[in-house]
C-alpha positions in Angstrom: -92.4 47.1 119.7 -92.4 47.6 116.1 -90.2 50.3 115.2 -88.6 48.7 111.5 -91.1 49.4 108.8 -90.2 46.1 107.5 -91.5 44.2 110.7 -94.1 46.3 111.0 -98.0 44.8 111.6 -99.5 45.7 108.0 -95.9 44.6 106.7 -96.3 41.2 108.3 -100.0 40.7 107.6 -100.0 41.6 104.0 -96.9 39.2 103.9 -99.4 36.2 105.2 -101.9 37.4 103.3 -99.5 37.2 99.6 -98.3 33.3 101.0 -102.2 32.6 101.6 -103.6 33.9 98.1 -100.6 32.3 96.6 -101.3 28.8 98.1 -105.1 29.2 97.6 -104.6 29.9 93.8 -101.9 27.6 93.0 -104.0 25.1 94.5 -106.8 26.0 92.3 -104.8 26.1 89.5 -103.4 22.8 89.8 -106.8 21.3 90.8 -108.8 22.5 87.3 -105.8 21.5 85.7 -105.9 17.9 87.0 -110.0 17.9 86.4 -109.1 18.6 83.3 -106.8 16.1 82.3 -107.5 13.8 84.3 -111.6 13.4 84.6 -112.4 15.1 81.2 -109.3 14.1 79.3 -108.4 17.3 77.8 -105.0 18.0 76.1 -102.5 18.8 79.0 -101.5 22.1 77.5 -105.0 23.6 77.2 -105.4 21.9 81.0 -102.3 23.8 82.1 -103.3 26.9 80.3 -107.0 27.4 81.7 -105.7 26.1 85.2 -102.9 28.9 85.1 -105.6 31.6 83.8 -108.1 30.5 87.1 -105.3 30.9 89.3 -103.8 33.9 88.4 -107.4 35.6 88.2 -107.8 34.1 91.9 -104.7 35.5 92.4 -105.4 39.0 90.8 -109.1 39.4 92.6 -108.2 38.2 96.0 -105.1 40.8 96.0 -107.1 43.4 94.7 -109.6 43.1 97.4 -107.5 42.0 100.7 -104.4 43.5 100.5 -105.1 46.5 98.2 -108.5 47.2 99.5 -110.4 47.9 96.3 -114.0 47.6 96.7 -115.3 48.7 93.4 -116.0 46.2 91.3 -116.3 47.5 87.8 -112.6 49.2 88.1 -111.3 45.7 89.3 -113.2 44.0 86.1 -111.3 46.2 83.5 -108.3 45.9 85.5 -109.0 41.9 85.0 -109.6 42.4 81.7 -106.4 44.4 81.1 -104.6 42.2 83.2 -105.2 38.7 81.5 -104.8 40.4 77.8 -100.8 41.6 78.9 -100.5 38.0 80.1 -101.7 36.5 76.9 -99.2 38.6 74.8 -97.1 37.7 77.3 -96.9 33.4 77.0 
């Protein structure tokens, strides 16, 4: 039934599974971000940039464990770790 790699069953459920993680951490980060502006007050840019950071950490651990399959958690720590210091030198 499915012969084209690109329709095939993993193909298709790591595809929902990117569009879930996605939704589920920009929903998270646009929720601390409101918290924080909204209840506590804080600057919009420091909201923004902590709400993007939980998001994209969401985003990093969720990946790493449903649609790469990495069980360890000490490599996916560093990994974290190396992760969020590219994307500071990166903003």
């Amino acid at each position: 039934m499915f012969d084209n790699k690109f329709l095939s069953k993993e193909f298709l459920r790591n595809l929902i599974l990117y569009g879930i993680i996605g939704v589920t951490a920009a929903s998270l980060d646009f929720g601390v971000f409101y918290l924080l502006n909204t209840f506590l007050q804080i600057n919009e840019f420091l909201a923004n940039f902590v709400g993007i950071h939980c998001g994209v950490l969401l985003s990093f651990f969720l990946n790493s464990r449903y649609n790469f399959k990495k069980t360890r958690v000490y490599p996916i720590i560093q990994e974290a770790r190396h992760f969020s210091q590219i994307m500071m030198q990166a903003r």
